[in-house]
LUMKOL-906471 format. One record per residue (C-alpha): residue number from 1; residue in one letter; chain; x, y negated, z negated. Coordinates in nm, 3 decimals, padded with zeros to 5 digits. Last residue first. Layout:
residues N
NUM, A, A, X, Y, Z
...
END
This chain:
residues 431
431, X, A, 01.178, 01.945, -01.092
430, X, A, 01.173, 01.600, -00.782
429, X, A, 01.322, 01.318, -00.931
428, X, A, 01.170, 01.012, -01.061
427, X, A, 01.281, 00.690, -00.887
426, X, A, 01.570, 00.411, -01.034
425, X, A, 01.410, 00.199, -01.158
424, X, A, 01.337, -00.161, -01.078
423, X, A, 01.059, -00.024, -00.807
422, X, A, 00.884, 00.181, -01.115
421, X, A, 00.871, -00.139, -01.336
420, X, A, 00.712, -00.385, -01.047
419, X, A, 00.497, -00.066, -00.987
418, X, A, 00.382, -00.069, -01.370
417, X, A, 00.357, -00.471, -01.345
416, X, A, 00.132, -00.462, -01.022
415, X, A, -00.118, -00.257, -01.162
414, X, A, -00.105, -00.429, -01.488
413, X, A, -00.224, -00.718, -01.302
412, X, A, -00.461, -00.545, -01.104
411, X, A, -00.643, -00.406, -01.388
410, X, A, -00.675, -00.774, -01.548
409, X, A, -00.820, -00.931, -01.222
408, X, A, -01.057, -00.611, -01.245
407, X, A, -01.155, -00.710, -01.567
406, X, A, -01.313, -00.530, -01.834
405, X, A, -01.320, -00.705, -02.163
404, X, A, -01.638, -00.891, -02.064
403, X, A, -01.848, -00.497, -02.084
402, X, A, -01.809, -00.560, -02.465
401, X, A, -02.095, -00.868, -02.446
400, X, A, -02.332, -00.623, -02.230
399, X, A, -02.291, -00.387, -02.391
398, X, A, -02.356, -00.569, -02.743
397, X, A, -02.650, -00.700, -02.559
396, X, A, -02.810, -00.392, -02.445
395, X, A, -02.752, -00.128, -02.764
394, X, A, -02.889, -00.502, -02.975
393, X, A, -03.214, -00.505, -02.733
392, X, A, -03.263, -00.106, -02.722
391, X, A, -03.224, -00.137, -03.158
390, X, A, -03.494, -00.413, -03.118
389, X, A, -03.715, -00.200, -02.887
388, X, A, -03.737, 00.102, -03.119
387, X, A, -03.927, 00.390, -03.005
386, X, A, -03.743, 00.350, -02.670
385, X, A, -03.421, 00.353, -02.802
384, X, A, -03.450, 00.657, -03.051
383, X, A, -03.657, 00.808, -02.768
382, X, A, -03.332, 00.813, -02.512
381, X, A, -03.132, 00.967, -02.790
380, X, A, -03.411, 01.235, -02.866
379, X, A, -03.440, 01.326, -02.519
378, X, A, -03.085, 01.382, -02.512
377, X, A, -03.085, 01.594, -02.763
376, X, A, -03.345, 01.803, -02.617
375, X, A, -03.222, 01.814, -02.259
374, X, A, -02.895, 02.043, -02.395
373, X, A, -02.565, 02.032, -02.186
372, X, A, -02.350, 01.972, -02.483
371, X, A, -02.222, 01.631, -02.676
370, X, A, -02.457, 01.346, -02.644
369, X, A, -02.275, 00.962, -02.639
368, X, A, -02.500, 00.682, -02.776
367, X, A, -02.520, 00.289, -02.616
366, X, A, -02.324, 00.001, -02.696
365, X, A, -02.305, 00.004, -03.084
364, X, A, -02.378, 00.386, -03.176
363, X, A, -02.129, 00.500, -02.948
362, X, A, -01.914, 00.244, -02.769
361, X, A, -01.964, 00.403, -02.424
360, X, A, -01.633, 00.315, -02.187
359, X, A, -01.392, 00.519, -02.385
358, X, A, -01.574, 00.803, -02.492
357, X, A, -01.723, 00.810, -02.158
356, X, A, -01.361, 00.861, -02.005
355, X, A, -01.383, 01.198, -02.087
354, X, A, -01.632, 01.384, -02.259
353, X, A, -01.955, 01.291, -02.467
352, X, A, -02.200, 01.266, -02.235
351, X, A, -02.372, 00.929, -02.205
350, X, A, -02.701, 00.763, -02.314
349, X, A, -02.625, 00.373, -02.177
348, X, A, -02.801, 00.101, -02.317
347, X, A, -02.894, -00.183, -02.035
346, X, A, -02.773, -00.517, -02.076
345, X, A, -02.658, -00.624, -01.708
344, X, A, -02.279, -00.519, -01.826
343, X, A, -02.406, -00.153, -02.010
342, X, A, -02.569, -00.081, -01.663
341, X, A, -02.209, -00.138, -01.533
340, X, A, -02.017, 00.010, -01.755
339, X, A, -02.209, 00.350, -01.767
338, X, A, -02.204, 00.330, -01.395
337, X, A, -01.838, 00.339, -01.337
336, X, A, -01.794, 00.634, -01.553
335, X, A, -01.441, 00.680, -01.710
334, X, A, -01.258, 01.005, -01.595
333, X, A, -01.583, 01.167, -01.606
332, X, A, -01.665, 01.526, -01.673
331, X, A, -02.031, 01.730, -01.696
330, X, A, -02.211, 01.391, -01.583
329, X, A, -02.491, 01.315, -01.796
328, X, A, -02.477, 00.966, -01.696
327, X, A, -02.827, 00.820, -01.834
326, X, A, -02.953, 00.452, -01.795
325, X, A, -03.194, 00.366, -02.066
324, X, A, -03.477, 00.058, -02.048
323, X, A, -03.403, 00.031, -01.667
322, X, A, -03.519, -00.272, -01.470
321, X, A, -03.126, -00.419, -01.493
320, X, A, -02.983, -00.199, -01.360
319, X, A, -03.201, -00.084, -01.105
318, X, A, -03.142, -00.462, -00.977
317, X, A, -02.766, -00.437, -01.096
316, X, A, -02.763, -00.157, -00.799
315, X, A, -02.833, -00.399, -00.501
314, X, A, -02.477, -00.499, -00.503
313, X, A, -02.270, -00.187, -00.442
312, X, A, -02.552, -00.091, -00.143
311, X, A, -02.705, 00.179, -00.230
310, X, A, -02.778, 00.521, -00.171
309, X, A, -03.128, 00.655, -00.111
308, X, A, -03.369, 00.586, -00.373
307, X, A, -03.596, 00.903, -00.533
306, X, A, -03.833, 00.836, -00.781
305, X, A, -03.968, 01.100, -01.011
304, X, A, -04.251, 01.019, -01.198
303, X, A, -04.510, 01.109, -00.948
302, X, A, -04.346, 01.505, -00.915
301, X, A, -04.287, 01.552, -01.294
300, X, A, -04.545, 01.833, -01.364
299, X, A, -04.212, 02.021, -01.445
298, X, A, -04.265, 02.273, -01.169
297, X, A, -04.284, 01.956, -00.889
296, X, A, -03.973, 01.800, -01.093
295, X, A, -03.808, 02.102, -01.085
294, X, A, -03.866, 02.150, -00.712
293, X, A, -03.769, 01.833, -00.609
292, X, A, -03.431, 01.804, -00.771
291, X, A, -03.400, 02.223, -00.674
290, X, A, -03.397, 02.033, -00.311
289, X, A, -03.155, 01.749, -00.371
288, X, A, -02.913, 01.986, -00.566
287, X, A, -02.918, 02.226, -00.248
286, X, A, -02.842, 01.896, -00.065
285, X, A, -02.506, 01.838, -00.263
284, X, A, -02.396, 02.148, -00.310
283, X, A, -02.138, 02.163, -00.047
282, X, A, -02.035, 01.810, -00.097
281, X, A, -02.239, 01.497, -00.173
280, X, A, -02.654, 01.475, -00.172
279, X, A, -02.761, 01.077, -00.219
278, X, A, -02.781, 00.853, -00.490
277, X, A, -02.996, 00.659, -00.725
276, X, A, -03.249, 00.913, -00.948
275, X, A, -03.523, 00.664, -01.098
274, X, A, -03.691, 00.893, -01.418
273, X, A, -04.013, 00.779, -01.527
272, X, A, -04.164, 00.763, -01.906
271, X, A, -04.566, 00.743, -01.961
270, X, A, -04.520, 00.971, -02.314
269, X, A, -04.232, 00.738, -02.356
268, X, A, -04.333, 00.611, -02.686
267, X, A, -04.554, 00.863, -02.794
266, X, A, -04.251, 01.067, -02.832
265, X, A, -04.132, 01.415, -02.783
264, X, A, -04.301, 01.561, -02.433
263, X, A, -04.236, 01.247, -02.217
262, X, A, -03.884, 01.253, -02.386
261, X, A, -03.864, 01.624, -02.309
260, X, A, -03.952, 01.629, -01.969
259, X, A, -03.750, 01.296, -01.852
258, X, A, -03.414, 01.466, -02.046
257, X, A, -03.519, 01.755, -01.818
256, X, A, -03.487, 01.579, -01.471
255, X, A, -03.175, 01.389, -01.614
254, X, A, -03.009, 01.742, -01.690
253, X, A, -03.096, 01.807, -01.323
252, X, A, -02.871, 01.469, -01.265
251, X, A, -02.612, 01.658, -01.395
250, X, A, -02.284, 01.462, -01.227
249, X, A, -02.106, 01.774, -01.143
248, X, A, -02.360, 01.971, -00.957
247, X, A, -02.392, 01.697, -00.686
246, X, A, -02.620, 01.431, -00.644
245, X, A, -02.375, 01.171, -00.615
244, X, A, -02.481, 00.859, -00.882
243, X, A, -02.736, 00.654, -01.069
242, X, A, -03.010, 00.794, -01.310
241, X, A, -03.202, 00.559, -01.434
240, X, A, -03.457, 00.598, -01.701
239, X, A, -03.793, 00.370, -01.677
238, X, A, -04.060, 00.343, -01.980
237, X, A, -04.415, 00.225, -01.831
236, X, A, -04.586, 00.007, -01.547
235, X, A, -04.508, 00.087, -01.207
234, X, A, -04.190, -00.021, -01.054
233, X, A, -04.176, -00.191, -00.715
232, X, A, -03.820, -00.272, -00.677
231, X, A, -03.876, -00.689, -00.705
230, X, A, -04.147, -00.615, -00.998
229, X, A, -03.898, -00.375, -01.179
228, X, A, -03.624, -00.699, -01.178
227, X, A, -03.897, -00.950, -01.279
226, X, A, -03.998, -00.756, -01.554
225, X, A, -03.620, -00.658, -01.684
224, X, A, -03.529, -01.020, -01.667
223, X, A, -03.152, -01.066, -01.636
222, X, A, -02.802, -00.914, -01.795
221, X, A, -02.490, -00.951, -01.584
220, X, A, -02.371, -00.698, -01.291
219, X, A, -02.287, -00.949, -00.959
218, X, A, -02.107, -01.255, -01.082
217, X, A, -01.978, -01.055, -01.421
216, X, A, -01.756, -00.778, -01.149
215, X, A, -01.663, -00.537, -01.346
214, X, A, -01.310, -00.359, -01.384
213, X, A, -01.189, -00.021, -01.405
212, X, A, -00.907, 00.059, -01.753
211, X, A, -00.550, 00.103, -01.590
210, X, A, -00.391, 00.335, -01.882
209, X, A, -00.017, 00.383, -01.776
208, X, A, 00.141, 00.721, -01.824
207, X, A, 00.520, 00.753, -01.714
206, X, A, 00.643, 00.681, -02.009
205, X, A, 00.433, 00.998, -02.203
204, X, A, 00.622, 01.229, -01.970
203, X, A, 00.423, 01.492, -01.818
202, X, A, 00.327, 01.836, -01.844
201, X, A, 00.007, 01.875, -01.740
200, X, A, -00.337, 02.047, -01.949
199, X, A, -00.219, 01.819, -02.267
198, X, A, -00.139, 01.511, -02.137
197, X, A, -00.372, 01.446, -01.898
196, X, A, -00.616, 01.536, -02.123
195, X, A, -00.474, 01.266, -02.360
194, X, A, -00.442, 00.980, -02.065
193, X, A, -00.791, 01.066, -01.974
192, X, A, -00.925, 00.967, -02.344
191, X, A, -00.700, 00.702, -02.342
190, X, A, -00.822, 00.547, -02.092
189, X, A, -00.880, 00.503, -01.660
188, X, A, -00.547, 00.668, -01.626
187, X, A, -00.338, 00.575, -01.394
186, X, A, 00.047, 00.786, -01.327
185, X, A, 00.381, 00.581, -01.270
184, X, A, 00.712, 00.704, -01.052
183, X, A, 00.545, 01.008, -00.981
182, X, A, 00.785, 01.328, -00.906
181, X, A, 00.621, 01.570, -01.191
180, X, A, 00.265, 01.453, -01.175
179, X, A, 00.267, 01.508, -00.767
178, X, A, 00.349, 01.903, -00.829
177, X, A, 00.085, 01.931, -01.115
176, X, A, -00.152, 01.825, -00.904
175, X, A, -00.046, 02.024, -00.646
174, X, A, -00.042, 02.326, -00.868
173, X, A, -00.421, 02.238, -01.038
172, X, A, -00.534, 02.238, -00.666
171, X, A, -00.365, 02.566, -00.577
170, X, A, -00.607, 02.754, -00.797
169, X, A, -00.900, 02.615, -00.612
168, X, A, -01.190, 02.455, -00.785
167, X, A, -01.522, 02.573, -00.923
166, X, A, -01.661, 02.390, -01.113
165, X, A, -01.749, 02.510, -01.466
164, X, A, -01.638, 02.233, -01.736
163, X, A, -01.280, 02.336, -01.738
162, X, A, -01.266, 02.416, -01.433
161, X, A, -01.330, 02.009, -01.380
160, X, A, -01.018, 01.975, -01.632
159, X, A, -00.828, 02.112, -01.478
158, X, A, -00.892, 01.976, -01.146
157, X, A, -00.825, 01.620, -01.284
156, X, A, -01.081, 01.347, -01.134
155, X, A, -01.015, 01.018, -01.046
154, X, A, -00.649, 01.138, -00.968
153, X, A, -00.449, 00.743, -00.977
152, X, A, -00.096, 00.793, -00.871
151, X, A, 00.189, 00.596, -00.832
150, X, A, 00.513, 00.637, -00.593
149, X, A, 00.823, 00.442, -00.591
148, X, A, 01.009, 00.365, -00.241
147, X, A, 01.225, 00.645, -00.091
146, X, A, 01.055, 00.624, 00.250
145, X, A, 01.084, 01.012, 00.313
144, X, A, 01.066, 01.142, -00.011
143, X, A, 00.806, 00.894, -00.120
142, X, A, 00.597, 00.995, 00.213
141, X, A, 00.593, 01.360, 00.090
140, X, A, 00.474, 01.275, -00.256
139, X, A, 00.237, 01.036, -00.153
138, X, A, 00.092, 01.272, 00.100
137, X, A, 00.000, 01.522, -00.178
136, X, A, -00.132, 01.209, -00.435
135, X, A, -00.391, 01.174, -00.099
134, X, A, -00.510, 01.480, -00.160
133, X, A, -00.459, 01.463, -00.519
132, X, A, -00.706, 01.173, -00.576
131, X, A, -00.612, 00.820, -00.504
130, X, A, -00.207, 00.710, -00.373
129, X, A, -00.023, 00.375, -00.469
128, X, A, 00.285, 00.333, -00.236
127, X, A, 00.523, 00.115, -00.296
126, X, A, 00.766, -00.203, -00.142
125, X, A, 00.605, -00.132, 00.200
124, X, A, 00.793, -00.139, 00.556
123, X, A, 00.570, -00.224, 00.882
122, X, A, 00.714, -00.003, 01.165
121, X, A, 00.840, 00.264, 00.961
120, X, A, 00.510, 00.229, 00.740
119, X, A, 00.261, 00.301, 01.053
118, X, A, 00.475, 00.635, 01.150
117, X, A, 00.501, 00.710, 00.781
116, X, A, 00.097, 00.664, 00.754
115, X, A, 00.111, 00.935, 01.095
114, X, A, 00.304, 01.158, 00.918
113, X, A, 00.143, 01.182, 00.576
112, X, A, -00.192, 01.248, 00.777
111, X, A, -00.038, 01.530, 00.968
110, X, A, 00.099, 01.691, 00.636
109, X, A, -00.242, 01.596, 00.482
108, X, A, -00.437, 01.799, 00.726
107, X, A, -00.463, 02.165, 00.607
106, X, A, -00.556, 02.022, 00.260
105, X, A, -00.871, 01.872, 00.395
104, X, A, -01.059, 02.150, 00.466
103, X, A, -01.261, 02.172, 00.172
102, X, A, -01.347, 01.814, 00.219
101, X, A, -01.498, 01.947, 00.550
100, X, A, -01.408, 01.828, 00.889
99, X, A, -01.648, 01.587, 01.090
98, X, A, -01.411, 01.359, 01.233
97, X, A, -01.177, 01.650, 01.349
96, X, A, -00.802, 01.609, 01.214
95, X, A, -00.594, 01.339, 01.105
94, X, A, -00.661, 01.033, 01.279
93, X, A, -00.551, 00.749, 01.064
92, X, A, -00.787, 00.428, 01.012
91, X, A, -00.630, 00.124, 00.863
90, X, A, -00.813, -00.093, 00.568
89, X, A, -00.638, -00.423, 00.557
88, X, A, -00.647, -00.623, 00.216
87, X, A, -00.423, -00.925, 00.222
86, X, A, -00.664, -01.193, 00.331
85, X, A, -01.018, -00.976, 00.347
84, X, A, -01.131, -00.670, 00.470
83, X, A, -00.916, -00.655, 00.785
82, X, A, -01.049, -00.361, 00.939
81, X, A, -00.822, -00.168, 01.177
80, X, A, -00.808, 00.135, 01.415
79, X, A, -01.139, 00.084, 01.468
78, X, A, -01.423, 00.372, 01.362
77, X, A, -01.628, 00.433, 01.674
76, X, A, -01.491, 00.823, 01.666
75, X, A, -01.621, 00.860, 01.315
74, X, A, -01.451, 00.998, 01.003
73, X, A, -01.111, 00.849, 01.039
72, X, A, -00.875, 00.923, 00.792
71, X, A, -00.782, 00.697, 00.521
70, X, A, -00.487, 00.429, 00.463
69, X, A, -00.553, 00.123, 00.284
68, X, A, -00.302, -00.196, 00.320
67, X, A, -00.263, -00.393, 00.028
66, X, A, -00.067, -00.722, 00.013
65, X, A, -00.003, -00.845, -00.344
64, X, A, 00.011, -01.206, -00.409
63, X, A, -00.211, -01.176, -00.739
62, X, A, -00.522, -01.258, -00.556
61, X, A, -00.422, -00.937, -00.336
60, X, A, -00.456, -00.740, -00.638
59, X, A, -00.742, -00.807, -00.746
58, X, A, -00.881, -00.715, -00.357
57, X, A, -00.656, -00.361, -00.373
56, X, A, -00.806, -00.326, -00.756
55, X, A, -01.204, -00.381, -00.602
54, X, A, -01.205, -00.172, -00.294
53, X, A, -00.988, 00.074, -00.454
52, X, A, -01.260, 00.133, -00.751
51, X, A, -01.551, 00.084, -00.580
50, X, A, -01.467, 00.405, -00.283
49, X, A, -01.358, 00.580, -00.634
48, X, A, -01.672, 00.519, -00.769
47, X, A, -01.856, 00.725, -00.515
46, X, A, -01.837, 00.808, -00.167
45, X, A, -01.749, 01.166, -00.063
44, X, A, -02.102, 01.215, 00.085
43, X, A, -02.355, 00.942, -00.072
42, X, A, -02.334, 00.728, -00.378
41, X, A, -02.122, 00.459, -00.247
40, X, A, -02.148, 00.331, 00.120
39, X, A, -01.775, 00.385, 00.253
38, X, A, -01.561, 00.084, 00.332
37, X, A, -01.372, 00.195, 00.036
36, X, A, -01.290, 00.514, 00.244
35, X, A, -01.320, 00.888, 00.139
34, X, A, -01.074, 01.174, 00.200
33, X, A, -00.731, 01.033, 00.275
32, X, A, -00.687, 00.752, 00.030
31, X, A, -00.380, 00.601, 00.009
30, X, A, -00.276, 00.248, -00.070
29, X, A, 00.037, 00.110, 00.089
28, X, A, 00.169, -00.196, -00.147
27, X, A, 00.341, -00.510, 00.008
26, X, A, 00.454, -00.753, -00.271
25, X, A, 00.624, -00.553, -00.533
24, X, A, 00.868, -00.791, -00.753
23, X, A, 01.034, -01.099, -00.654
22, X, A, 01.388, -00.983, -00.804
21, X, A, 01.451, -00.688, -00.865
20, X, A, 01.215, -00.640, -00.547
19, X, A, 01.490, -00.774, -00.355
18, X, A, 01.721, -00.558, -00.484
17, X, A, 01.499, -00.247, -00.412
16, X, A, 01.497, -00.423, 00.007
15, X, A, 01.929, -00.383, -00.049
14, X, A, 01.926, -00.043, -00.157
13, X, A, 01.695, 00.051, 00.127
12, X, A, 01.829, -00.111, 00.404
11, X, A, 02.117, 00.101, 00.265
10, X, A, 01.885, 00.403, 00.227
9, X, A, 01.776, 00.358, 00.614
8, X, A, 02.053, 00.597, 00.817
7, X, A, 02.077, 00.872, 00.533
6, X, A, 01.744, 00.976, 00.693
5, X, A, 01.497, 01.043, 00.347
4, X, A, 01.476, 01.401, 00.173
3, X, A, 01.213, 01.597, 00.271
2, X, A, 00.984, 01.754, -00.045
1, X, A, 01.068, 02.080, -00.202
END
């Protein structure tokens, strides 16, 4: 069971909950232990969850609410503070070695939950907002101990990762489940989350709020696919894009083979090439980089096969935008930052069907979701669009077109209105 609070602060307490009866949540702590959104995406830990809290906390700080991120420190030289931009402060918590394994990461969340406290008892929050189940973990002890409302946003759900065939510890699932059943509001990226949320935890359907990922229109908007393949250096033919961790989970081997088979199934990408954007992430992540190589090489793929180190956020509508398909065969995905934004610079996405890809890939209209592991059918998705340039054209634009409903101004605000609701509440209790 989690701490209970001092009695000495609950009447500062009462009276700071009164205040946010009436002004709302205006100071937010944002946890999240194990990567940092100051992190270069597509490598290590970093992914869309580095995007995802560096965009909301900003959004959110145009509303009028202060975020302060919380994550351990991964390199001696890292300051104690970055101030990323008016209201958004990114603050650097020793909590174990530097170079410690993700795998090791649940032996240092009670020191990481103390140390935030220590920060927050000197510079009180209205909420706490917490990202992945490590950091939902902390959460739940700091909530005890600060008594202010606690929300959640897992990314990923270990459940249902097992589900698919990674391998996860048993304990995960039970922390998870632990944090569900004391949070004062859970995110889901969509409804299709929000269901599997539903039916592998027990949780009431009140305290699920679907907080659809943004896009930012300045930086991922349709342009010239010539002039975007000249300025990377593409040679002439067909070009798939593959853009994420290269890790077991995101099936960019599946990628490999969907190249094989389209070059194998249709005259019209008989010349196709596959661009794979990311770098190796966890345990797996450089044996994935080497079998990579080695298929391709056993494939006869090895000169269509680019590899790109990790990008910058902002250089990826480039690759975007030069692709004629962008896969994300991933074998789970709470929503799939990278099938929204390929689909917002007018690229069709070919998607697997689970998750949040069935909310974020209109199929048939914005781009074509593949159920099953098998190279074949997607092959013969990605050929459909390539053998007929007018139906890639209307897959591009209608993405492109849907992909303005996604907001991250919009995800803020109903950010801030679920914790404005949790803080006029009284908080969940503990099972």
């Amino acid at each position: 069971m989690a701490p209970t609070a001092p009695d000495e602060p609950r009447g500062d307490r009462a009276r700071q909950r009164a205040a946010q009866d009436r002004i709302g949540v205006s100071t937010v702590a944002v946890l999240c232990l194990h990567t940092s959104p100051l992190h270069q995406p597509g490598s290590g830990d970093g992914g869309g969850l580095n995007v995802y809290v560096r965009e909301l906390t900003a959004a959110l700080a145009h509303h009028g609410v202060s975020c302060e991120v919380f994550t351990r420190r991964t390199e001696r030289s890292q300051p104690e503070t970055v101030d990323v931009e008016p209201g958004v402060r990114v603050t650097h918590i020793d909590a174990g070695g530097p170079s410690l394994a993700k795998d090791d990461l649940p032996a240092v969340v009670g020191v990481f939950a103390d140390r935030v406290g220590e920060h927050l008892m000197r510079r009180p929050v209205d909420a706490i907002h917490a990202h992945y189940w490590l950091s939902g973990m902390a959460g739940h002890e700091l909530k005890h101990r600060l008594d202010i409302p606690l929300a959640v946003t897992f990314h990923t759900l270990g459940r249902v990762k097992t589900s698919t065939g990674d391998r996860e510890p048993n304990h995960r699932g039970e922390a998870e489940q632990q944090v569900i059943d004391c949070a004062d509001a859970v995110f889901t990226s969509g409804d299709a989350e929000a269901a599997l949320l539903g039916s592998l935890y027990e949780i009431p359907p009140e305290r699920v709020h679907v907080l659809t990922p943004g896009v930012d229109r300045a930086m991922f908007a349709p342009g010239q696919r010539h002039a975007a393949r000249a300025a990377i250096g593409l040679p002439p033919g067909p070009v798939l894009l593959f853009v994420g961790r290269l890790q077991p989970l995101k099936g960019a081997e599946l990628a490999v083979a969907t190249l094989a088979a389209t070059r194998a199934s249709t005259p019209a990408g008989s010349d196709a090439q596959l661009v794979i954007v990311g770098g190796p992430s966890g345990p797996e992540g450089h044996a994935t980089l080497t079998r990579l190589r080695s298929m391709a090489d056993e494939l006869g793929l090895a000169g269509c096969v680019r590899f790109v180190d990790p990008l910058p956020h902002h250089l990826l509508s480039t690759y975007y935008r030069a692709a004629d398909v962008c896969l994300v065969p991933s074998r789970s995905e709470s929503f799939g930052l990278v099938a929204l934004e390929a689909a917002a610079c007018g690229t069709p996405v070919v998607a697997s069907d689970v998750g949040g890809l069935r909310d974020n890939v209109a199929e048939g209209r914005t781009g074509f979701l593949v159920a099953g592991r098998d190279s074949d059918a997607f092959a013969r998705r990605v050929s459909d669009i390539l053998s007929d340039p007018l139906l890639g054209l209307r897959l591009g634009d209608a993405g492109s077109r849907r992909a303005e409903r996604f907001s991250w101004l919009a995800s803020a605000a109903a950010a801030r209105d679920a914790l404005d609701a949790a803080a006029r509440h009284e908080l969940v209790a503990c099972a």
